[in-house]
C-alpha positions as CSV (number, residue, x, y, z in Angstrom):
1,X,-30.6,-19.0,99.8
2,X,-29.6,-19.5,103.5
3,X,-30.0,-22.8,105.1
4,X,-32.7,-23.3,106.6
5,X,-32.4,-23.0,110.6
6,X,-34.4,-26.0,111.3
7,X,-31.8,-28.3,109.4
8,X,-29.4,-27.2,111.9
9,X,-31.3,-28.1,114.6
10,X,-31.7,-31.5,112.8
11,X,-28.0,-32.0,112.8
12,X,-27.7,-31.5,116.4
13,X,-30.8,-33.9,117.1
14,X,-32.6,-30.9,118.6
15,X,-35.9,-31.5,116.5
16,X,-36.3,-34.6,118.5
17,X,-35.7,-32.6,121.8
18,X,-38.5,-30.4,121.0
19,X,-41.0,-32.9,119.3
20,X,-40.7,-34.9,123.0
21,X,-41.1,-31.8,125.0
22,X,-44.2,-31.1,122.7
23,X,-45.9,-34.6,123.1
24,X,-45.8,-34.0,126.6
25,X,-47.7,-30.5,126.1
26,X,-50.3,-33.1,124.4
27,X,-51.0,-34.9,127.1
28,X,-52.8,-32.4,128.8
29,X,-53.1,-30.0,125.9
30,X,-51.9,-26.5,126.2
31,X,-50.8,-26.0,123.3
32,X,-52.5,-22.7,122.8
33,X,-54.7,-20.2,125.0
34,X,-57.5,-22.6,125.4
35,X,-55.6,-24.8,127.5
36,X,-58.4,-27.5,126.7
37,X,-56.4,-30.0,129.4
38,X,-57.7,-33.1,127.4
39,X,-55.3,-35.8,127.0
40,X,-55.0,-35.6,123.0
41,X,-52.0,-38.4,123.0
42,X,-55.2,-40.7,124.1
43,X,-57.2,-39.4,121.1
44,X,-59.1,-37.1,123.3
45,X,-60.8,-33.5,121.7
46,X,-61.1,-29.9,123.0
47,X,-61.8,-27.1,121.2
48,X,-59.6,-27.8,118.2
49,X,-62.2,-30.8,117.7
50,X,-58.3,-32.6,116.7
51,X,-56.9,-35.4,118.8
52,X,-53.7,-37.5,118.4
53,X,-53.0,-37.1,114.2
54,X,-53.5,-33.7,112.4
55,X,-56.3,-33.8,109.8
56,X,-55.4,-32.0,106.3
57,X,-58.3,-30.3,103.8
58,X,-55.7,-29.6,100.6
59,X,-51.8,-29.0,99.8
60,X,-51.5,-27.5,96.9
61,X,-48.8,-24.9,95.3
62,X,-50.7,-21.9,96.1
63,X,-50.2,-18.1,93.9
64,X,-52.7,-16.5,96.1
65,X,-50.8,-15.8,99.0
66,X,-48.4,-12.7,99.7
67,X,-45.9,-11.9,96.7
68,X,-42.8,-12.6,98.7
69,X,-44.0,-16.2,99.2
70,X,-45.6,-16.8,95.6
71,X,-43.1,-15.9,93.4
72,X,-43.2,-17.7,89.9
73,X,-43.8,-21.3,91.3
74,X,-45.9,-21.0,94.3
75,X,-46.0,-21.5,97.6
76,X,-46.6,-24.8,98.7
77,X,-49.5,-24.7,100.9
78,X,-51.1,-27.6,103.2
79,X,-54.2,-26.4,104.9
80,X,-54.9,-28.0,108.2
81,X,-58.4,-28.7,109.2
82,X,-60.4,-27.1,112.4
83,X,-58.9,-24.0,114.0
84,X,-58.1,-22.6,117.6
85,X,-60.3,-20.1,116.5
86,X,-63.2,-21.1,114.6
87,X,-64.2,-16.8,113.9
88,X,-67.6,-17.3,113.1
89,X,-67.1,-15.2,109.6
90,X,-64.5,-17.5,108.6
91,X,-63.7,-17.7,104.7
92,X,-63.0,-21.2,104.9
93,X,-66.0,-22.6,106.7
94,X,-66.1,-25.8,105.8
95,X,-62.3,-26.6,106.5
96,X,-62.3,-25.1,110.1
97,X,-65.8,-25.4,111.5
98,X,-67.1,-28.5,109.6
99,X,-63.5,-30.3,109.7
100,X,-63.3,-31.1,106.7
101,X,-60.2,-33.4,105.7
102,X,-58.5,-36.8,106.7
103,X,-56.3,-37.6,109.2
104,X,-52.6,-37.5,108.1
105,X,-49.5,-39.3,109.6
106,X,-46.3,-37.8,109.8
107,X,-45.2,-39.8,107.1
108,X,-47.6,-38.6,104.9
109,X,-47.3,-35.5,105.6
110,X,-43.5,-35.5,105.2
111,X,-44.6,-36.6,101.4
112,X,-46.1,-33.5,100.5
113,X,-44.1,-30.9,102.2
114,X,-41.4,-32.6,99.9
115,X,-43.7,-33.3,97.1
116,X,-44.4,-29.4,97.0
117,X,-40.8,-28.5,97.2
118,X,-40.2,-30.8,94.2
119,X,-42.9,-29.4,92.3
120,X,-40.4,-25.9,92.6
121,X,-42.2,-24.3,95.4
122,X,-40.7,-21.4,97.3
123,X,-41.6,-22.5,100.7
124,X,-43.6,-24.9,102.8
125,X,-47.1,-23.0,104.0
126,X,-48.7,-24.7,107.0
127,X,-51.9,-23.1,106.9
128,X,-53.8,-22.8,110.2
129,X,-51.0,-25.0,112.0
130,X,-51.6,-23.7,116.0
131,X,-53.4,-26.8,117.2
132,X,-51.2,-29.2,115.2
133,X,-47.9,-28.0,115.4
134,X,-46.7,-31.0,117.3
135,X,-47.5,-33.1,114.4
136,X,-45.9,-30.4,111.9
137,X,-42.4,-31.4,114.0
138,X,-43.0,-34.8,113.8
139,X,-43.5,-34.6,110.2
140,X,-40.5,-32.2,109.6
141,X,-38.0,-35.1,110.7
142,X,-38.6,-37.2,107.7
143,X,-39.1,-34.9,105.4
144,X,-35.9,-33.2,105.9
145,X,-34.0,-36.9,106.3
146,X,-35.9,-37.3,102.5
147,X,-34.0,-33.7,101.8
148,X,-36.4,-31.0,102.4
149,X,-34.3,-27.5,102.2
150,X,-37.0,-24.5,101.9
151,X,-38.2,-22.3,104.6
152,X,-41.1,-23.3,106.6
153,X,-44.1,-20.8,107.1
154,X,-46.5,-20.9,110.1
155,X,-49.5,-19.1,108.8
156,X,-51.8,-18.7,112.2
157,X,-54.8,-17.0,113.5
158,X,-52.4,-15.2,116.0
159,X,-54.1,-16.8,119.0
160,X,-50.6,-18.2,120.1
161,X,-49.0,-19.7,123.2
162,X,-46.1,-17.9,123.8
163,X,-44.5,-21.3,125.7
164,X,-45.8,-22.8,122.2
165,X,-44.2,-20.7,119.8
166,X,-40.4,-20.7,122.3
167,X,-40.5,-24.6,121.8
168,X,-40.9,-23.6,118.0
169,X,-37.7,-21.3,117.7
170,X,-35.5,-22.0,114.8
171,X,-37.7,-24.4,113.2
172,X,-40.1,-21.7,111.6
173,X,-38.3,-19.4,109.2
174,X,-41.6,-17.4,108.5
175,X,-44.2,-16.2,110.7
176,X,-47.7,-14.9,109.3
177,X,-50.1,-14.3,112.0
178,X,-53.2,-12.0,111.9
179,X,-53.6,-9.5,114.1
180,X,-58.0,-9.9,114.0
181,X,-59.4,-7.8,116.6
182,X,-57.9,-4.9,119.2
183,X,-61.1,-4.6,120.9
184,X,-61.3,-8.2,123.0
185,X,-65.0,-7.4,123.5
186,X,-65.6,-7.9,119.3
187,X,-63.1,-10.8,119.5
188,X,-65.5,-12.5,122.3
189,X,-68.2,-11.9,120.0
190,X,-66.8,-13.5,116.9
191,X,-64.2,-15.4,118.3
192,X,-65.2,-16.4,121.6
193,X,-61.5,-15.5,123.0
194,X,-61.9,-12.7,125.2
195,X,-58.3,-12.4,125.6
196,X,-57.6,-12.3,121.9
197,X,-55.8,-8.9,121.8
198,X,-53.2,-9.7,124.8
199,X,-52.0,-13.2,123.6
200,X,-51.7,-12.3,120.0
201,X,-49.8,-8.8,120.9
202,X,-47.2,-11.2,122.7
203,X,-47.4,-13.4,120.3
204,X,-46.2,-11.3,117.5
205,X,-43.5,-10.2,120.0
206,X,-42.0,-13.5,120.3
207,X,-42.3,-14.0,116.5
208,X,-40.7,-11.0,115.9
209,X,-37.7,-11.9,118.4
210,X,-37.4,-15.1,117.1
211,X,-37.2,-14.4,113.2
212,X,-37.2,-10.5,112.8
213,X,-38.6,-7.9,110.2
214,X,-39.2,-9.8,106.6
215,X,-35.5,-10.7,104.8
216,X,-36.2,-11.4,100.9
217,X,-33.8,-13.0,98.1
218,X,-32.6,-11.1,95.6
219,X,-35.7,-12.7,93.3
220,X,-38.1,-10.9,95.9
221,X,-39.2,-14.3,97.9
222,X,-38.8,-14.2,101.6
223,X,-36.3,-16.1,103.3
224,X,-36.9,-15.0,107.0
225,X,-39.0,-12.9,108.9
226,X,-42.2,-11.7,110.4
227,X,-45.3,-11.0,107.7
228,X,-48.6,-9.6,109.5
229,X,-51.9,-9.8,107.7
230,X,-54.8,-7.9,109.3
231,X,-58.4,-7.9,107.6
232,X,-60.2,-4.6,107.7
233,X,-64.3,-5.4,109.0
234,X,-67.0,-3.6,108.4
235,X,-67.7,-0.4,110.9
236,X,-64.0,-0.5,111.9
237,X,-64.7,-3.3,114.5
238,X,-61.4,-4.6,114.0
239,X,-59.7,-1.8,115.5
240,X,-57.4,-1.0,112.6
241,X,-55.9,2.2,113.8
242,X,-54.9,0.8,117.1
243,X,-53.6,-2.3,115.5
244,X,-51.2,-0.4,112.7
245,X,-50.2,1.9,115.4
246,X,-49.2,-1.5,118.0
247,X,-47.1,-2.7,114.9
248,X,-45.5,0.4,114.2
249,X,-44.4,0.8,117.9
250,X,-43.9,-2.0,119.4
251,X,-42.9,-4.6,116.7
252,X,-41.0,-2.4,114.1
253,X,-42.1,0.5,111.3
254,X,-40.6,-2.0,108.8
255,X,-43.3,-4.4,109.5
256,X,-44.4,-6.1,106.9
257,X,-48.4,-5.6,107.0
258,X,-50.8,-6.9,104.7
259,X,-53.9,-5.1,105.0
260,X,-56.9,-6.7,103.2
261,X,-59.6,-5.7,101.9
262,X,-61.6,-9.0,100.9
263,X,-63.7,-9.7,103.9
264,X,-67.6,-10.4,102.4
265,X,-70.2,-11.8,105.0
266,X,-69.2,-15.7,105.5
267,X,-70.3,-18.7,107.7
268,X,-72.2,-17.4,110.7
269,X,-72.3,-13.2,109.8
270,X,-75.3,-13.3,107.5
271,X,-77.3,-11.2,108.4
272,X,-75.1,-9.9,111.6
273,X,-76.1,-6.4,112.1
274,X,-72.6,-5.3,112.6
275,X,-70.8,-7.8,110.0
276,X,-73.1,-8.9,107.8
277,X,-72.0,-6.7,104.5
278,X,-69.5,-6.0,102.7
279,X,-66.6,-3.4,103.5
280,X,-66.9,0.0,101.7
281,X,-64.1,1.5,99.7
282,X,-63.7,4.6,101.7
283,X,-63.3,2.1,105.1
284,X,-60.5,0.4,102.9
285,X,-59.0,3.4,102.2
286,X,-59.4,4.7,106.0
287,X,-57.5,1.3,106.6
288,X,-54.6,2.5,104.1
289,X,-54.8,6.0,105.5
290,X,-54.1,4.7,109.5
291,X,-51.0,2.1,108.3
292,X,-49.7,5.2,106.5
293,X,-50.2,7.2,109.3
294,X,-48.6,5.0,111.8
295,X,-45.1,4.6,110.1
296,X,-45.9,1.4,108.6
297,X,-44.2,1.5,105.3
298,X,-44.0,-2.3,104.1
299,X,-47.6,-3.0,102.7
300,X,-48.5,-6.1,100.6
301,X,-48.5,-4.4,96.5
302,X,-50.2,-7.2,94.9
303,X,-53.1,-5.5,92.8
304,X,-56.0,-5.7,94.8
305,X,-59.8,-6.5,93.6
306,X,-61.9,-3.6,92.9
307,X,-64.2,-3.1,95.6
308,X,-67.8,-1.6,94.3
309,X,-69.9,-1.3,97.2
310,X,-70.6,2.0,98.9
311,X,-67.6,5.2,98.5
């Protein structure tokens, strides 16, 4: 397996370089597209609800995620509380809207990235890290002087600061972002980021400069690369079509997309007239039809669940 390009960066005290110029982005936070301007060094809160340390829900080696990051041991997952987000159907409602978790150091945090990679994980899976990346950095440095080796994931909403994710380059070896909504009027609804489809189309541009289409071992697990998830809603709100054919075209046909097809009502979409059921098979397979269509040729084979409701 290649070196990891963050331990180069290491060598050359570079990881210090960036963790200073990110402290600073702290201070008046800016760290993503809110651009809350609170003083989070100070332990002061924006949107993010997250101040000075990062708070962590779970790490845990995790065989749920993408095949080329599972593999046979797992991929070593740590799941950050609250969100840059906070989509109002989110999955994991408790973790990002109700912050649930505890506040982590970097030390401790250093323990279980290397705790996972000893427990013969493939990689190290931050798990909604956008409004904690900072910490993530600060965190790295002791874990790699304790001999972390394995590629580092940023697994993200996609609502990305493009002056966020340049301080970032060569420490992330694996971008997965999803691409949630083209039409910004849906992603004000449920997202409350009318500018949703703009920031994460350059956002997945810079990833994709930065790391490239998906690069895997000869065991199948991904060493380096760009892996796109997109969830297919109900009554094609996410834009699906327009999404595949943006990834096709302007990132690269051999994209790797994973196009899912588990979304189920969640948190505040009970009973949303638009969102509030399940998706139908035929809107999954509509889904399949439009990445097809659009050149995409790199789509996620795990065996997916049997979806029963509607044709």
């Amino acid at each position: 397996m290649a070196e990891p390009s963050y331990l180069r960066l290491h060598r050359k005290k570079e990881l210090k370089a960036r963790l200073e110029k990110g402290l600073a982005l702290m201070e008046s936070c800016r760290l993503c597209p809110r651009e809350c301007g609170v003083n989070r060094m100070e332990g002061e809160t924006g949107f993010c609800r997250t101040g000075r340390k990062a708070r962590v829900a779970s790490y845990n080696a995790h065989f749920g995620e993408e095949a080329p990051l599972v593999g046979r041991h797992g991929s070593g997952t740590i799941f950050f509380s609250s969100c840059n987000l906070l989509c109002g159907f989110c999955q994991n409602y408790d973790i990002s809207h109700l912050n649930q978790g505890v506040e982590a150091g970097p030390s401790q945090i250093a323990a279980m990235m290397v705790e996972l990679m000893e427990r013969g994980c493939h990689n190290i899976n931050f798990v909604t890290p956008t409004h904690v990346v900072v910490q993530i950095v600060e965190a790295l440095i002791p874990a790699v002087e304790q001999g972390l080796n394995l590629p580092l994931v940023y697994n993200s909403g996609g609502y990305e600061s493009v002056e966020t994710l340049a301080l970032m380059d060569g420490i992330f070896d694996i971008y997965m972002p999803d691409f949630k909504f083209w039409d910004n009027g849906w992603a004000e609804r449920f997202l409350n980021a009318p500018d949703y489809r703009e920031r994460t189309r350059a956002a997945l541009m810079e990833m994709h400069r930065q790391v490239g289409d998906l690069k895997v071992d000869a065991q199948g697990i991904a060493t380096r690369g760009l892996l796109v998830r997109h969830l297919v809603m109900p009554g094609g709100v996410a834009g699906t079509e327009r999404v595949m054919e943006f990834l096709a075209r302007e990132i690269s046909p051999d994209t790797y997309v994973n196009v899912m097809d588990q979304y189920r009502p969640c948190g505040n979409a009970h009973g949303d007239e638009v969102i509030g059921r399940r998706l139908t098979a035929g809107e999954f397979r509509n889904a399949m039809s439009a990445a097809s269509e659009a050149g995409l040729h790199r789509l996620d084979p795990r065996d997916r669940p049997r979806i029963i409701f509607g044709f």
